[in-house]
GUKOLMI-52762 format. One record per residue (C-alpha): chain; z, x, y. Coordinates in nm, 4 decimals. Layout:
# residues N
REC|chain|pz|px|py
REC|A|Z|X|Y
...
This chain:
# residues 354
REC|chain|pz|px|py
REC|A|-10.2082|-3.4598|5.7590
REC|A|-10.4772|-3.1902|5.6126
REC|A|-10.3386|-3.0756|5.2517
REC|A|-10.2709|-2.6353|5.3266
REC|A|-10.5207|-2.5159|5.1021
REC|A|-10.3285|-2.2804|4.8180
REC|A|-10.2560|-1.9067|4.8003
REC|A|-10.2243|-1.6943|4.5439
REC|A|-10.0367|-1.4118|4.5626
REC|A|-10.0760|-1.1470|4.2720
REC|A|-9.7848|-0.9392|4.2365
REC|A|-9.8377|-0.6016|3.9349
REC|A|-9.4836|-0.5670|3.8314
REC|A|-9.3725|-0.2611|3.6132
REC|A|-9.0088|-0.1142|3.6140
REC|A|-8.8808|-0.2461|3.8970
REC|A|-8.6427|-0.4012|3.7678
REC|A|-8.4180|-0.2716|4.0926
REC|A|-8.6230|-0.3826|4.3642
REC|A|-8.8452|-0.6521|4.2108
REC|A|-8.6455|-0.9254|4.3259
REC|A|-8.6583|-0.8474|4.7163
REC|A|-9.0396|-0.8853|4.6572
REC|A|-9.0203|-1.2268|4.5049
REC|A|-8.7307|-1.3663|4.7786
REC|A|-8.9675|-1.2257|5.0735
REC|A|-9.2968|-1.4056|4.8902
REC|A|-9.0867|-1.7457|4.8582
REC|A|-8.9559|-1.7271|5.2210
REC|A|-9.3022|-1.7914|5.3511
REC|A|-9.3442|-2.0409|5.5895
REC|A|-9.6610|-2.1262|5.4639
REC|A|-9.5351|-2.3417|5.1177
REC|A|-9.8565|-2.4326|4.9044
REC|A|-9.8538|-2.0762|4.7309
REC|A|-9.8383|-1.9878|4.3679
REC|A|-9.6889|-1.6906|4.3091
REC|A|-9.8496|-1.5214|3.9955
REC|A|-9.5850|-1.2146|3.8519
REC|A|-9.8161|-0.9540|3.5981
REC|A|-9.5387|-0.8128|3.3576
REC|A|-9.7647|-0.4878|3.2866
REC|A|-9.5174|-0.4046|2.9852
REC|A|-9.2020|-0.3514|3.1632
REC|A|-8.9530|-0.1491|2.9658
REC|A|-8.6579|-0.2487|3.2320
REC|A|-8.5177|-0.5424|3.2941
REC|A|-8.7831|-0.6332|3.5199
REC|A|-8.9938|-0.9252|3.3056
REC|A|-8.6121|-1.0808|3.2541
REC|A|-8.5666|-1.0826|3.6310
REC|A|-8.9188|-1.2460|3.6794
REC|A|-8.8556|-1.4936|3.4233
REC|A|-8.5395|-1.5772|3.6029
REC|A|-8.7277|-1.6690|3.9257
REC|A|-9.0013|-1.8597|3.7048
REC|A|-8.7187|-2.0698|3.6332
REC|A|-8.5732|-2.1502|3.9662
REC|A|-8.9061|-2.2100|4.1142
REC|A|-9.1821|-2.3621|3.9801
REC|A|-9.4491|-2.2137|4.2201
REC|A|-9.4261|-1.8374|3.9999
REC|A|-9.5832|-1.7961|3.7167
REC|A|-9.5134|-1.4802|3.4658
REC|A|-9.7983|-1.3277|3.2828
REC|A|-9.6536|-1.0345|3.0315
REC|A|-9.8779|-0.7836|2.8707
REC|A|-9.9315|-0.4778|2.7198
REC|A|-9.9037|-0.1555|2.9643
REC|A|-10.2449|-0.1441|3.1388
REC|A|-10.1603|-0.0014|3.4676
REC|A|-10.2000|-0.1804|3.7769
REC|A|-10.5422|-0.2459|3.7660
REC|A|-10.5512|-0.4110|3.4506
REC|A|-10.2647|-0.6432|3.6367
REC|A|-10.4131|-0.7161|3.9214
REC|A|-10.7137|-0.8283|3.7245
REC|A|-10.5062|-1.0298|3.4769
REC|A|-10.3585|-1.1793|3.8349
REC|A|-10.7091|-1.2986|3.9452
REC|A|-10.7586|-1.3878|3.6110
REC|A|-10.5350|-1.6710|3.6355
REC|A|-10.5540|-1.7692|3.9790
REC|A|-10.6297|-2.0891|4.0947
REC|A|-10.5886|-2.0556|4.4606
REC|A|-10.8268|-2.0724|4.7216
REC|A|-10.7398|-1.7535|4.8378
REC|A|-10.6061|-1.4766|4.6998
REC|A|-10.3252|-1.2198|4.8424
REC|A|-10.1678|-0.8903|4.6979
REC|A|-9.8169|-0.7255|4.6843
REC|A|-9.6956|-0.4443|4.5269
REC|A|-9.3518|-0.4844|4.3519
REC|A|-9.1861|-0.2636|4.5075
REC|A|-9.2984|-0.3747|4.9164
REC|A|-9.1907|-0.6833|5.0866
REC|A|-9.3821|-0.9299|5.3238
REC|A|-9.2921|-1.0961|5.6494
REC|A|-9.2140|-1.4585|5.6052
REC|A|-9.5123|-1.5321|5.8289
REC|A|-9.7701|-1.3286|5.6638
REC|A|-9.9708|-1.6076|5.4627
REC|A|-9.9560|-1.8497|5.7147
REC|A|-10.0783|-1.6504|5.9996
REC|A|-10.3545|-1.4787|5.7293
REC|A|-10.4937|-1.7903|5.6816
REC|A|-10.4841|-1.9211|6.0106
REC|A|-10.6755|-1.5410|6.1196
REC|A|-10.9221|-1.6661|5.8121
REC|A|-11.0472|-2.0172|5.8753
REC|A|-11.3942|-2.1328|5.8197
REC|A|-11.6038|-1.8504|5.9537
REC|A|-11.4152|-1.4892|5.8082
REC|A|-11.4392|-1.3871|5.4975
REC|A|-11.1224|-1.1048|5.4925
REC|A|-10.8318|-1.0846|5.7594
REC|A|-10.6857|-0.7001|5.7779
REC|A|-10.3284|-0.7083|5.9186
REC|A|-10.1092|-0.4128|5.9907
REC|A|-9.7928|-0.2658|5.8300
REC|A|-9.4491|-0.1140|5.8338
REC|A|-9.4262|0.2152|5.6444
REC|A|-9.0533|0.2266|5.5925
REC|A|-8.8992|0.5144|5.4385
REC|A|-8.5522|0.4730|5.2665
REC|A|-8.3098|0.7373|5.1255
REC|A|-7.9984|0.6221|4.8685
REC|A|-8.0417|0.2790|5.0695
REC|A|-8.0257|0.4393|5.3963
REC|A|-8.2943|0.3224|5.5829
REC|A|-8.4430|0.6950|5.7742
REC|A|-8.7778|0.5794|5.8991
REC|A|-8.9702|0.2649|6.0050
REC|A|-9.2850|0.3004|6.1318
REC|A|-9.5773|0.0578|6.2449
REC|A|-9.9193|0.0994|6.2277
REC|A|-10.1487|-0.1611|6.4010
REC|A|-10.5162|-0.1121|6.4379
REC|A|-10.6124|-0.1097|6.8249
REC|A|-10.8683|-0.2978|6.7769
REC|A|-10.8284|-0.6527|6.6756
REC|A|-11.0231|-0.9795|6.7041
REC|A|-11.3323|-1.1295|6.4927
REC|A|-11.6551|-0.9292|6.4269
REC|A|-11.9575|-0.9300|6.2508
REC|A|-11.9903|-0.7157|5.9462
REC|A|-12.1997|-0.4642|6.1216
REC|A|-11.9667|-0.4042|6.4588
REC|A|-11.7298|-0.3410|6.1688
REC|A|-11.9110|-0.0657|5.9797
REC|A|-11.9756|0.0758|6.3402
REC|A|-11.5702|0.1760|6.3875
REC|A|-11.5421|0.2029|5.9980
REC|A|-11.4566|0.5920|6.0137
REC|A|-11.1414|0.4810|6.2265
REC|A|-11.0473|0.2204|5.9908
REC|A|-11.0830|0.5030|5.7169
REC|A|-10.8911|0.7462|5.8910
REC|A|-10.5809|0.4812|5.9601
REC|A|-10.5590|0.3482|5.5937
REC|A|-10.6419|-0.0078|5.6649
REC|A|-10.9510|0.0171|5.4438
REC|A|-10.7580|0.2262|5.1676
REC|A|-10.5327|-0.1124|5.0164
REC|A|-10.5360|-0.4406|4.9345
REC|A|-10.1530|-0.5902|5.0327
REC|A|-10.2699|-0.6111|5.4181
REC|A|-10.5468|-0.8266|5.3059
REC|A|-10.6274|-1.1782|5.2359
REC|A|-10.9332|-1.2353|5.0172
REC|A|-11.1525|-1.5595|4.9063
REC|A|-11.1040|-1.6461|4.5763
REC|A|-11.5164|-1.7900|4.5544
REC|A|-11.6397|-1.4497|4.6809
REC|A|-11.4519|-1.2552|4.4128
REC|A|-11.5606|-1.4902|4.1142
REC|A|-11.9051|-1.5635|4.2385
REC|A|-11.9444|-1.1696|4.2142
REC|A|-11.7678|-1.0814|3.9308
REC|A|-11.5384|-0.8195|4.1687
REC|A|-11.2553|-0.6885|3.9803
REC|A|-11.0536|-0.3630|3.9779
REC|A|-11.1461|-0.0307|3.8122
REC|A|-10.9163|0.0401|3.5248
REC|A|-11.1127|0.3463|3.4491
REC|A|-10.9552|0.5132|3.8437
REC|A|-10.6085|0.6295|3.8406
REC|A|-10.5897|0.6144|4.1867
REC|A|-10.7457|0.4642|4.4651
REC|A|-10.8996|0.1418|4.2638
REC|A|-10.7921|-0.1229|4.5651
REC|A|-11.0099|0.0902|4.7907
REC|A|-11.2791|0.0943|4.5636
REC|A|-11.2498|-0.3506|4.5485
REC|A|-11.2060|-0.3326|4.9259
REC|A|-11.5556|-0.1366|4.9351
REC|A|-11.7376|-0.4160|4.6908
REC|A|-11.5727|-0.7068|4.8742
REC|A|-11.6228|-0.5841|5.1982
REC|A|-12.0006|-0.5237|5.1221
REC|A|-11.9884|-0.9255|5.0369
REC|A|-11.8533|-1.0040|5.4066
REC|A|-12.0260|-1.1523|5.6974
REC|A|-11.7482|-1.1694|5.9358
REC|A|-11.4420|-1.0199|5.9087
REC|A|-11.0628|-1.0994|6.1691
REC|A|-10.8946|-0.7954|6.2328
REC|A|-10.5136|-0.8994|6.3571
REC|A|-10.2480|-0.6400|6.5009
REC|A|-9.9205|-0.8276|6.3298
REC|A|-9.7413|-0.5665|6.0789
REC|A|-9.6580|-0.8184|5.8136
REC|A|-9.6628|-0.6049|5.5243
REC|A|-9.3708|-0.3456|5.4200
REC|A|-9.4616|-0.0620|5.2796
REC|A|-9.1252|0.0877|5.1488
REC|A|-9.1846|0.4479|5.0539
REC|A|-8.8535|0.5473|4.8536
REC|A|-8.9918|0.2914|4.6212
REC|A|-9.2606|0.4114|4.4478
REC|A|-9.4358|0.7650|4.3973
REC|A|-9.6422|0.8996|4.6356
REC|A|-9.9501|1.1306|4.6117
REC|A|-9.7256|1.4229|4.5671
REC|A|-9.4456|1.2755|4.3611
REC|A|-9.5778|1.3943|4.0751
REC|A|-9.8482|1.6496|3.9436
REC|A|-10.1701|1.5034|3.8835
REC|A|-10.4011|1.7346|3.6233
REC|A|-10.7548|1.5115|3.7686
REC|A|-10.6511|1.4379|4.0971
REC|A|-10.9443|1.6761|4.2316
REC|A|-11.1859|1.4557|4.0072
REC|A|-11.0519|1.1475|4.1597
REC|A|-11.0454|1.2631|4.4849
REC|A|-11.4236|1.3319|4.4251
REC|A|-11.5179|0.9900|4.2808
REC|A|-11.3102|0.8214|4.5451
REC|A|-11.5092|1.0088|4.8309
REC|A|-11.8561|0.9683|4.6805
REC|A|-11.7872|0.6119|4.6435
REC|A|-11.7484|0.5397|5.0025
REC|A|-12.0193|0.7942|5.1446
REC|A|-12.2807|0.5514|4.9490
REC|A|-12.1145|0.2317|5.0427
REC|A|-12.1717|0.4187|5.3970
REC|A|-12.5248|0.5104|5.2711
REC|A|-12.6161|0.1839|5.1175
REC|A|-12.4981|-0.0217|5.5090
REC|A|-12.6989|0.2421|5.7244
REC|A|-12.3770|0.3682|5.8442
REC|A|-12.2973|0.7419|5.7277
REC|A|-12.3597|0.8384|6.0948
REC|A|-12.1996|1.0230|6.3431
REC|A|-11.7900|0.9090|6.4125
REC|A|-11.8250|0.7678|6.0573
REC|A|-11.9617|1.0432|5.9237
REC|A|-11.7046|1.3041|6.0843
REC|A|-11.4080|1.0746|6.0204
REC|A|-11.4392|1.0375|5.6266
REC|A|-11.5131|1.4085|5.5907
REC|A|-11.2688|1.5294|5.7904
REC|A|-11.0613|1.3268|5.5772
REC|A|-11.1661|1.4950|5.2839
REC|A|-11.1018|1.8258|5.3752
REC|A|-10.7027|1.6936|5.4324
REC|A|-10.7774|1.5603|5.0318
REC|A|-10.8922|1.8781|4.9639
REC|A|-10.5805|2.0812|5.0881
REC|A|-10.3855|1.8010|4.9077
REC|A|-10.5584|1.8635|4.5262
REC|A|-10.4476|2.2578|4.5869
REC|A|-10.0805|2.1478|4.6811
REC|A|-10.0860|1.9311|4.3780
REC|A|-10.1763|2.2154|4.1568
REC|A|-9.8423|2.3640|4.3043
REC|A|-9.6200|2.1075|4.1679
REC|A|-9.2826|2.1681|4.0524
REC|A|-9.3939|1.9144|3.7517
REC|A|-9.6950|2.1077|3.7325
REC|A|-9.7857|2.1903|3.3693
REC|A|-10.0172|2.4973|3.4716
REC|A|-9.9639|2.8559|3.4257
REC|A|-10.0679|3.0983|3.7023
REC|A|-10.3843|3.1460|3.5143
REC|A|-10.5015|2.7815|3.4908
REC|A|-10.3949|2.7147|3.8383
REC|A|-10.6424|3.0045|3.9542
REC|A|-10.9250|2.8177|3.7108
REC|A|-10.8514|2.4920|3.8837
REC|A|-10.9064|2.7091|4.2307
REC|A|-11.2105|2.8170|4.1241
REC|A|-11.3067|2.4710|4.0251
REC|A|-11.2498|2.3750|4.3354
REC|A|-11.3631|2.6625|4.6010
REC|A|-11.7633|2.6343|4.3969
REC|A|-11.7847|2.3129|4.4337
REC|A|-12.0786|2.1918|4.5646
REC|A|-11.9567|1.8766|4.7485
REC|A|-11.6411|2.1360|4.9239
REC|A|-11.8791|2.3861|4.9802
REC|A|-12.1280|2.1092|5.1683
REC|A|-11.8154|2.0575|5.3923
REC|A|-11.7094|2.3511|5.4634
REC|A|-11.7997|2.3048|5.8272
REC|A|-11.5237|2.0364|5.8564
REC|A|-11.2576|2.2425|5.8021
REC|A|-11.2954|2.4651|6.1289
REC|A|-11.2114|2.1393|6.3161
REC|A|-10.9176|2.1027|6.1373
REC|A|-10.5638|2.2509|6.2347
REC|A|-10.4881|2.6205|6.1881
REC|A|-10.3880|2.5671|5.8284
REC|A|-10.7399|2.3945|5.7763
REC|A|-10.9218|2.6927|5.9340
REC|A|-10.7484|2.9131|5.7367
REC|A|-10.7890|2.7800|5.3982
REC|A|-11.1127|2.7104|5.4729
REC|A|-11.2202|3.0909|5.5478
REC|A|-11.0540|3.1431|5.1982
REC|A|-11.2938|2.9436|5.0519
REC|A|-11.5862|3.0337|5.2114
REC|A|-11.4914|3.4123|5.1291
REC|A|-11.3691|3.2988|4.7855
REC|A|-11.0252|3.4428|4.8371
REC|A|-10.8583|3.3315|4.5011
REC|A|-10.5595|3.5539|4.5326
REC|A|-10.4937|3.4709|4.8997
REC|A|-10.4947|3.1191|4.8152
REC|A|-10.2763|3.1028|4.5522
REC|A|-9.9978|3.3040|4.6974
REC|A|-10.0770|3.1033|5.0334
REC|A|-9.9869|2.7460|4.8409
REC|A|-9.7530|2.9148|4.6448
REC|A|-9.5281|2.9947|4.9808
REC|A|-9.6338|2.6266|5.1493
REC|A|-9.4725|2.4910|4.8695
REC|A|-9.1825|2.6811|4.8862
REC|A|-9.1143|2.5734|5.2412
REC|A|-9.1670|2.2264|5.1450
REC|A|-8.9197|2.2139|4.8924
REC|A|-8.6860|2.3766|5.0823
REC|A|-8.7285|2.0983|5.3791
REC|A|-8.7361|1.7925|5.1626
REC|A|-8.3716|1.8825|5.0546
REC|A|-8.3144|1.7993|5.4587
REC|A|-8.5343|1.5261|5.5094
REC|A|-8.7196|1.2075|5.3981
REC|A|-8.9854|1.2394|5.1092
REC|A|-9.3460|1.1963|5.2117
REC|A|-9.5416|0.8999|5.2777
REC|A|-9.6468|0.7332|4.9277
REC|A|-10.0118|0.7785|5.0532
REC|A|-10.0154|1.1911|5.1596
């Protein structure tokens, strides 16, 4: 009988002490057994490194790594750090997987792919009360050369299957032999940033519709759950990053092209919300500086153009900035949030990646 070949599966744990455990029960109900489950204490001040340490103990497959507070990055890195699988899968600690997700991965994988993308449930709970749960599976599935890929990469994009890394399984060999590791210098969007270097390592890659990954939204904080004084500045590195991975693969063309900026413009209209925040530190002063900021720059002003296909909201804002209406847009976001807050007190929060 052919020895499985193991799996491990890196799991960034910080105060989650509450939910940490579902994540570890759904990893060890895989049907696919030769895993080692590697738990990154990133300086927990919860109960959560006891409740890890618990598991450690009733199953020798986990092993805990504590450390100082690094962030997630720093974790993940720590994770392939001490990996000695043959592959290597992610979960956040506050998601589940399906108990078939690492077997069917590395079926999808083989000899021939180098990365299997799988789909995922975004579920959206409220005081334990499950309110939403919905799928998202690419429509187009099967195996495909790196370049057919980067031909329907916009779409990808545009759907968030590029964006993380817990719908993914990885080679360990690519990721050493390349010394690929996760930005600790990017607050946000670092796992797209390692799914940009990988990728660029890949010569065939299995696309498979299954949702085995759960994203549960109530769990952790979303794009808007809390103001973020450089999210502009990340948004910016974030975007530049993948217009010259696009640049570098001959593929900032047409449908790509399009896709990813008229993505950005949505980023856009999400850096003036967050300046909005009811967290926000920012007097009505700063918050027309940071306006400013934004409306002359360069890279916003280049894009311009993809605002008018946007929605009415997008045509509008983007007329303000073209006509440098300050004023108009900070009453305008002023109002928008308003309204939100008013409508979150009826319904669920947003999705953790808006």
């Amino acid at each position: 009988m052919k020895k499985e070949k193991l799996v491990s599966i890196i799991v960034p744990v910080y105060n989650s002490e509450s939910y940490i455990g579902n994540c570890i029960t759904s990893i060890l109900k895989q049907t696919y057994e030769n895993i080692e489950v590697l738990l990154i204490d990133d300086g927990s001040t919860d109960g959560s490194g006891k409740v890890c340490n618990a598991y450690a103990q009733s199953d020798n497959r986990i092993r805990v790594v504590h450390q100082e507070n690094a962030g997630p990055s720093a974790a993940r890195n720590k994770g392939i750090e001490a990996a000695r699988g043959e592959y290597v899968q992610f979960v956040d600690g506050d998601d589940t997987i399906e108990p078939g997700m690492t077997e069917a991965m590395v079926e999808a994988l083989g000899e021939q792919h180098q990365l299997v993308i799988c789909g995922f449930n975004n579920v959206i709970e409220e005081d334990g009360r499950l309110v939403s749960d919905e799928t998202f599976c690419f429509y187009k599935t099967g195996s495909f050369e790196k370049e057919e890929v980067l031909k329907f990469f916009g779409e990808l994009y545009r759907d968030y299957f590029i964006h993380f890394n817990w719908n993914k399984i990885y080679r360990s060999a690519i990721i050493m032999e390349h010394g690929l590791s996760f930005d600790t210098n990017v607050i946000r969007g670092e796992d797209m940033l390692f799914n940009l270097d990988y990728l660029e390592k890949c010569s065939r890659i299995k696309i498979i519709g299954n949702p085995f990954y759960n994203y549960m939204t109530s769990n952790s904080g979303s794009i808007t759950s809390k103001f973020r004084p450089n999210l502009f500045e990340n948004q910016q590195l974030l975007f530049q990053r993948t217009r010259e991975f696009l640049q570098r693969n001959n593929a900032y063309t047409g449908k790509n092209m399009d896709l990813v900026e008229e993505f950005y413009t949505t980023r856009v209209m999400a850096c003036f919300s967050n300046l909005f925040h009811p967290k926000s530190t920012l007097t009505s002063n700063q918050i027309k500086k940071h306006i400013l900021k934004i409306m002359w720059d360069d890279q916003v002003n280049e894009k311009l153009g993809y605002f008018k296909r946007g929605d009415l909201e997008k045509l509008l804002v983007g007329f303000m900035i073209a006509n440098r209406k300050v004023e108009w847009l900070y009453w305008y976001f002023i109002i928008r949030s308003t309204i939100r807050k008013m409508l979150n007190l009826f319904g669920a929060k947003s999705k953790k990646w808006i």
